[in-house]
VOTIVEX-385030 format. One record per residue (C-alpha): residue in three letters; x, y, z. Coordinates in steps of 0.05 Angstrom, whole numbers, padded with zeros to 5 digits, always signed. Last residue first. Example, Ala and Ser with C-alpha at 12.3 -4.5 7.8 and 13.67 -1.06 7.14 Angstrom:
BEGIN
SER+00273-00021+00143/ALA+00246-00090+00156/
***
This chain:
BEGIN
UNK+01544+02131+01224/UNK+01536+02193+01272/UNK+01496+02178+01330/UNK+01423+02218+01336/UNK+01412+02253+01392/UNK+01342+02268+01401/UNK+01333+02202+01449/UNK+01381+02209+01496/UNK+01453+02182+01477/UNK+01473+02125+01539/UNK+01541+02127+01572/UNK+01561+02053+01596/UNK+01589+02037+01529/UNK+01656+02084+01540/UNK+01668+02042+01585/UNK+01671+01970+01558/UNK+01687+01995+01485/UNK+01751+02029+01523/UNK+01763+01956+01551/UNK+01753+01942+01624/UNK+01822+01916+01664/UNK+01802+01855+01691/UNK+01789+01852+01761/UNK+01815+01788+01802/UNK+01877+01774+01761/UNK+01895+01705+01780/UNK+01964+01685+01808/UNK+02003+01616+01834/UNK+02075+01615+01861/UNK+02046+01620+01934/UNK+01981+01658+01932/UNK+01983+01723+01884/UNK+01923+01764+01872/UNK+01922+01814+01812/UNK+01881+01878+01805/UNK+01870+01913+01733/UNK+01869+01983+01723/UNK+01806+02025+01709/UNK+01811+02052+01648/UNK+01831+02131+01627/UNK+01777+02169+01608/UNK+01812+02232+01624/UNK+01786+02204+01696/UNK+01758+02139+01697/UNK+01765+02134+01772/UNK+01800+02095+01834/UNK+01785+02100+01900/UNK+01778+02035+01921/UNK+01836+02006+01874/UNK+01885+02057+01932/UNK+01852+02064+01986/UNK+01888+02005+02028/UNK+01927+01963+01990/UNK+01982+02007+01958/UNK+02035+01999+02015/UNK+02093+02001+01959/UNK+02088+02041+01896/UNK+02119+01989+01854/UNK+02171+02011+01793/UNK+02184+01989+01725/UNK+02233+02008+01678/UNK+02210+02021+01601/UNK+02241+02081+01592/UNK+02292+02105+01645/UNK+02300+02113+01717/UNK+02348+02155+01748/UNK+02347+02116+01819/UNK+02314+02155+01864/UNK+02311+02210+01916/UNK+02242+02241+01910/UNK+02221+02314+01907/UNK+02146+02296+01898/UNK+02118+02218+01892/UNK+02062+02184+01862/UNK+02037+02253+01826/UNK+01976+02286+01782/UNK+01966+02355+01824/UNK+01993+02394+01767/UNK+01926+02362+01723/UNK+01928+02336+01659/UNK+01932+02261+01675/UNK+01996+02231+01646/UNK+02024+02215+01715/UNK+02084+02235+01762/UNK+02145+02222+01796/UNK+02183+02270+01813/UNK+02255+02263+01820/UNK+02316+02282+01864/UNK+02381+02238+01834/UNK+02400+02164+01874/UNK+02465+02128+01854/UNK+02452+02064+01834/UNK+02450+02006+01883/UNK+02382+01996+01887/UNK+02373+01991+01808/UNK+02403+01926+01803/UNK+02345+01900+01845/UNK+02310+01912+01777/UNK+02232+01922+01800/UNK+02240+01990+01826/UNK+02219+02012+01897/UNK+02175+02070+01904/UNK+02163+02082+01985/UNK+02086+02114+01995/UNK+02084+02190+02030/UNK+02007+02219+02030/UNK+01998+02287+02014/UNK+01927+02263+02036/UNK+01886+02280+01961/UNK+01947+02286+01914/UNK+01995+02230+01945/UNK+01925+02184+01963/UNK+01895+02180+01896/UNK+01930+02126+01867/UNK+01902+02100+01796/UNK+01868+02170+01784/UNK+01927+02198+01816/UNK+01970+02171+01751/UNK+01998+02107+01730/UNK+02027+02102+01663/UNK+02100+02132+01690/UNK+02132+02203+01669/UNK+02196+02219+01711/UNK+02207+02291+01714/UNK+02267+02317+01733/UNK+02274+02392+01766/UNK+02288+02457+01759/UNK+02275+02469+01690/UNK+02254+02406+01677/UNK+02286+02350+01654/UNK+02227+02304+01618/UNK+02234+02225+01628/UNK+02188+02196+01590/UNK+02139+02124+01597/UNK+02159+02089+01659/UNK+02121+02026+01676/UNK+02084+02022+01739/UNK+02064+01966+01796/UNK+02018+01988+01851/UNK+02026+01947+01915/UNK+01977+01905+01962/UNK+01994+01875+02028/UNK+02014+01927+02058/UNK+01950+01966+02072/UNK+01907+01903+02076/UNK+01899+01889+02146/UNK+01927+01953+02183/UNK+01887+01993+02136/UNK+01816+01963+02146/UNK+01814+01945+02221/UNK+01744+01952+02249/UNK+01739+01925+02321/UNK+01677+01893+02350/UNK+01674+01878+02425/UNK+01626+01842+02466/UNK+01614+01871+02533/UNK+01640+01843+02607/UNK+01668+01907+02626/UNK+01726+01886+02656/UNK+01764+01886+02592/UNK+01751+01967+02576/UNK+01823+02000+02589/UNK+01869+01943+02609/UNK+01844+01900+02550/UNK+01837+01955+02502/UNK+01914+01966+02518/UNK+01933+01900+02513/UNK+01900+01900+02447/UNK+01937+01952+02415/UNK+02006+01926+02446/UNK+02000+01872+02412/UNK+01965+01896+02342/UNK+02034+01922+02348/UNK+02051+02008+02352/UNK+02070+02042+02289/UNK+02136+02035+02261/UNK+02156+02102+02215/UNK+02232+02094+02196/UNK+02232+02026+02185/UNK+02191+02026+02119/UNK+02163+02100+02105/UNK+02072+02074+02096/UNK+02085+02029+02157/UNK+02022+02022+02174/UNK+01972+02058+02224/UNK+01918+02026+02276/UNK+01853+02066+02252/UNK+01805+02013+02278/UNK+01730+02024+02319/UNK+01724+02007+02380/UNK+01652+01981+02375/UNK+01627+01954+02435/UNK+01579+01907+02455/UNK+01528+01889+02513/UNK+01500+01956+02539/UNK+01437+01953+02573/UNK+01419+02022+02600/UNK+01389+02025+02668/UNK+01418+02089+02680/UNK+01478+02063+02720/UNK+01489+02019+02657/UNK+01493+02086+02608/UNK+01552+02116+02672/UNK+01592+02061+02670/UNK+01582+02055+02595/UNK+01608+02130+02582/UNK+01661+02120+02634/UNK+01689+02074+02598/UNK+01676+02101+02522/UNK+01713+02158+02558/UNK+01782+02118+02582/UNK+01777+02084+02505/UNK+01785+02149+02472/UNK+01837+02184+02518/UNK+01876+02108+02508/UNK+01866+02108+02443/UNK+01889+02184+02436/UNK+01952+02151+02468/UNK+01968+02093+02437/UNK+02007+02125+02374/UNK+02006+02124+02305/UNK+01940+02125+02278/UNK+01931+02117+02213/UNK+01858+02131+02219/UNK+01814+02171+02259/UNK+01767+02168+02316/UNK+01727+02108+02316/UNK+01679+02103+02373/UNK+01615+02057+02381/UNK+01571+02038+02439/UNK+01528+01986+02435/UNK+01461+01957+02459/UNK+01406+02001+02430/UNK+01353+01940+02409/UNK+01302+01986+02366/UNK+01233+01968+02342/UNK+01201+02015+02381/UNK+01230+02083+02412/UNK+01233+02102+02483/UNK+01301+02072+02494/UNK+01333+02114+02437/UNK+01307+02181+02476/UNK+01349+02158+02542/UNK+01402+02143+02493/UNK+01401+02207+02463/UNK+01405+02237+02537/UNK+01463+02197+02552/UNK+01500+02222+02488/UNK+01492+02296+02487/UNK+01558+02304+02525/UNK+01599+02259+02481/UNK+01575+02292+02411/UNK+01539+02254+02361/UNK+01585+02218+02311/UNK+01620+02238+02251/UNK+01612+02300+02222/UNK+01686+02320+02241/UNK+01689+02391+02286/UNK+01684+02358+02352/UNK+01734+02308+02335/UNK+01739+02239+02329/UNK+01741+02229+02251/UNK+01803+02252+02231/UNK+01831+02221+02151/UNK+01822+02283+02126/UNK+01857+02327+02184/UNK+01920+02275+02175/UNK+01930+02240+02240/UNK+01942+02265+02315/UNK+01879+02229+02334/UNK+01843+02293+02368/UNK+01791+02263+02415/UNK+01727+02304+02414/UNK+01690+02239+02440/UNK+01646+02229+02371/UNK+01600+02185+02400/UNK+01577+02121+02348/UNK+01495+02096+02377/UNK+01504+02025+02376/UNK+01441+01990+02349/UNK+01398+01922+02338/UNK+01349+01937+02299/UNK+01279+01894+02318/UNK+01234+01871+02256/UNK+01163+01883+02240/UNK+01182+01914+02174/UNK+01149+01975+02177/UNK+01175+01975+02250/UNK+01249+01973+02230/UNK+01241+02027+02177/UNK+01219+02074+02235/UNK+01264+02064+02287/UNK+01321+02066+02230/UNK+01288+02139+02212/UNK+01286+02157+02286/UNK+01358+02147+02300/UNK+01381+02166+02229/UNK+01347+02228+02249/UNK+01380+02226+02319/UNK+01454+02222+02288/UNK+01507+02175+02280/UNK+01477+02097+02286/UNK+01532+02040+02279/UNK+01474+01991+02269/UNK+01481+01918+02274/UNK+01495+01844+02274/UNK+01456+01841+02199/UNK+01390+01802+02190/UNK+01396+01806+02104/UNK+01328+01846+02109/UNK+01346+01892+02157/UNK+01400+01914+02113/UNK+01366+01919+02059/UNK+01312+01962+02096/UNK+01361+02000+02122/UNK+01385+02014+02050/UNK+01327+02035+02034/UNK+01314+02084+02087/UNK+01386+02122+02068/UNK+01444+02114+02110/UNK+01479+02175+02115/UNK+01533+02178+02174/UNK+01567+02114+02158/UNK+01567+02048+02192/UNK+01540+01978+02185/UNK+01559+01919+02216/UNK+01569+01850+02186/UNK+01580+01787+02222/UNK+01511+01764+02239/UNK+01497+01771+02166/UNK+01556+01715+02149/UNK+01609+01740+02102/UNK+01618+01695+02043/UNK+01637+01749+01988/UNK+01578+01757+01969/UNK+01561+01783+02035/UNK+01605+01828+02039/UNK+01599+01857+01966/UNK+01519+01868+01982/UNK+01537+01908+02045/UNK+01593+01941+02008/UNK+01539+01971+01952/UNK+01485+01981+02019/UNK+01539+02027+02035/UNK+01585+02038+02105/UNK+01616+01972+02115/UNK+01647+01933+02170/UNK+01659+01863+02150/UNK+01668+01799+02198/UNK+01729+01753+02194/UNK+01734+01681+02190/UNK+01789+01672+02157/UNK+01751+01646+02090/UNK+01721+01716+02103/UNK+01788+01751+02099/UNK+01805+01715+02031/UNK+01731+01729+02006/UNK+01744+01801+02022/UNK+01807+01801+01977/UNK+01775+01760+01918/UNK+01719+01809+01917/UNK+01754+01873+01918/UNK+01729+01923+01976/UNK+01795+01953+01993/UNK+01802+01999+02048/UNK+01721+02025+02046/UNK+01711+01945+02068/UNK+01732+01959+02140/UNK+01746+01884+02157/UNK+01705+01870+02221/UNK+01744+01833+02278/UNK+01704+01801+02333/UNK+01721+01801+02400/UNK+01709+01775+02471/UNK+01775+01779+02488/UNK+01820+01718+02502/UNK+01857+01727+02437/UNK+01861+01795+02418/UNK+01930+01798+02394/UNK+01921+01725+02361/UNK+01869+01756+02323/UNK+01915+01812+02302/UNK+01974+01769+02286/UNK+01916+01725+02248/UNK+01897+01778+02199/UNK+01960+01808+02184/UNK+01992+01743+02169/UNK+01929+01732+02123/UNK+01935+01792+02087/UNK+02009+01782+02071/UNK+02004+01708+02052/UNK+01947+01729+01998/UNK+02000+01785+01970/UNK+01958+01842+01928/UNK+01982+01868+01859/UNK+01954+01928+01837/UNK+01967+01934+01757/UNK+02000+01999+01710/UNK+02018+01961+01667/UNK+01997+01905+01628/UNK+01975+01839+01654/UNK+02026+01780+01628/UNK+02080+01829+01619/UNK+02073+01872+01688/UNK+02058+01799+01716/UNK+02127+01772+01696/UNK+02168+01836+01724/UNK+02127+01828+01784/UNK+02156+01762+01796/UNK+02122+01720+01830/UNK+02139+01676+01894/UNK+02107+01716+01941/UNK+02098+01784+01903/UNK+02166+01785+01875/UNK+02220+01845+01855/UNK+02276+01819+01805/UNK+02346+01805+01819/UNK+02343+01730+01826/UNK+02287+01753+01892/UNK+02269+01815+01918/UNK+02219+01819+01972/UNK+02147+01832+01972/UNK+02112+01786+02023/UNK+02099+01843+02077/UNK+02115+01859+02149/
***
């Protein structure tokens, strides 16, 4: 469920129109709904209530300020995978204690950072990072606390970019290696190895490679205990999908998730951590567009819009599907005609939507790319040095844009001329 409805004819966030922002800001914009992300937020918190658990926002979804300070103000934790999101979490108002960090190349520095701030802990992927974290920690006289992530060869039935649970992925160490990396872990100083961690994809759509996860991160701390292991938490990672085609795609409730995780792991007596990023903030944001041309093709039309995949990377890079819904309600009644939809960037791969059955827009109309929240800002770029677009928050009736849009002057004035380069007057 989201907050973006139509209302006197004209497409709202909440209780603004769109049409209104798109003249105030400029187009393109992403628009995110306050009322959404907190809905999201507590029907997964009251999912899990009664379990030991702590929810960590994945910060890679969207890792704007005024969004993780919303989440924070809820109470939740952050799960990031940069020193760069580390430092947004906590500015943001996350507590340390609440943060844990993940990501398969964690440099020495940023360990130290990390240590530094007194985070929860250490999603740990490999034996060097193992032995480098052991390291760092003991230079600084401080304990890590640690989960070592097992990659458990557990095929998520999701888009092959987006996998991370197979034996193939780089994520993780593998399932079978993992008792005797634990036996090394306990040898080493400075460490506190007390978690398990799994995460094996994202947009998942269906219980059952949970379930084939979650039986194995069972057994695995069955059999770590029997060792003499002490495992107290575990990371179960996120990856619940979203609605990204309306009513006809309905992945399973934060319910059923967490009944599920309780059947499957709940007598284990071990805290949990869970990493939603996509289920959180996925539908609670959209990208608003104004059309510039439309170009009839030779077998096609072309509808030219001011957004492009450097806005919205997700079509080109995960042939991702996201609903377009114009602005004018008016339009939702038209007869539809086959479309692209596509940007000014000069590449073929530069689309929001392929093969499309629309409204013929015109000129000047605006549309919103629907579920735009998660990875969408995030992975933005300058390319064809085109600027970054701005991001708007609506709460209730009221709005704030929450990242300017940066002027060319802005951008082009990070570069820097070396010294025998003189610039022309």
């Amino acid at each position: 469920m989201h907050h973006f409805h139509y209302k006197d004819g004209v497409l709202h966030a909440e209780d603004v129109s769109l049409a209104h922002l798109a003249s105030d800001v400029g187009t393109p914009f992403y628009c995110y709904s306050t009322a959404t992300l907190e809905r999201h937020y507590r029907v997964l918190e009251r999912a899990f209530a009664g379990q030991n658990a702590t929810i960590c926002f994945a910060v890679k979804a969207n890792s704007n300020q005024a969004v993780l300070a919303t989440l924070a103000r809820l109470g939740a934790g952050m799960d990031v995978v940069s020193e760069g999101e580390l430092r947004r979490a906590r500015a943001a108002g996350t507590p340390a204690d609440k943060v844990i960090f993940a990501g398969v190349g964690k440099t020495r520095e940023e360990m130290a950072y990390a240590l530094g701030e007194g985070i929860c802990s250490f999603n740990v992927e490999s034996e060097p990072e193992l032995h480098a974290l052991s390291e760092v920690a003991e230079s600084l006289g401080v304990t890590a606390r640690v989960a070592i992530r097992v990659n458990p060869d557990v095929d998520a039935k999701t888009h092959a970019k987006i996998s991370t649970g197979k034996s193939e992925n780089k994520f993780g160490i593998p399932y079978l290696r993992a008792p005797s990396l634990y036996d090394e872990a306990r040898k080493l100083p400075y460490l506190d190895v007390a978690g398990i961690h799994m995460h094996i994809g994202s947009q998942i759509t269906d219980l059952a490679p949970f379930r084939d996860a979650f039986r194995l991160m069972r057994d695995l701390t069955l059999e770590l205990r029997r060792e003499g292991h002490a495992i107290h938490h575990l990371d179960i990672g996120g990856g619940l999908g979203v609605p990204y085609r309306g009513s006809n795609e309905v992945p399973p409730h934060p319910d059923e998730y967490a009944a599920l995780v309780a059947a499957s792991l709940g007598d284990l007596d071990a805290k949990l951590y869970l990493e939603p990023g996509r289920m959180i903030v996925g539908n609670a944001g959209v990208l608003v567009t104004r059309v510039v041309y439309v170009k009839a093709g030779a077998g096609k039309r072309f509808t030219i819009v001011d957004a492009a995949m450097n806005d919205l990377l997700r079509p080109t890079l995960y042939e991702a599907f996201h609903e377009v819904w114009p602005v004018s309600e008016a339009r939702t009644s038209d007869a539809t005609v086959l479309q692209d939809i596509v940007g000014p960037v000069c590449e073929t791969g530069d689309y929001l939507a392929v093969e499309r059955a629309l409204p013929p827009f015109e000129p000047e109309e605006l549309m919103a790319v629907m579920t735009a929240g998660a990875y969408g800002a995030v992975m933005s770029s300058t390319y064809n040095t085109r600027r970054l677009v701005p991001e708007v928050l609506v709460n209730g009736s009221a709005y704030a844009v929450v990242r300017p849009r940066p002027s060319y002057e802005e951008m082009i004035g990070l570069d820097r001329l070396p010294p025998w380069i003189t610039p022309e007057a």
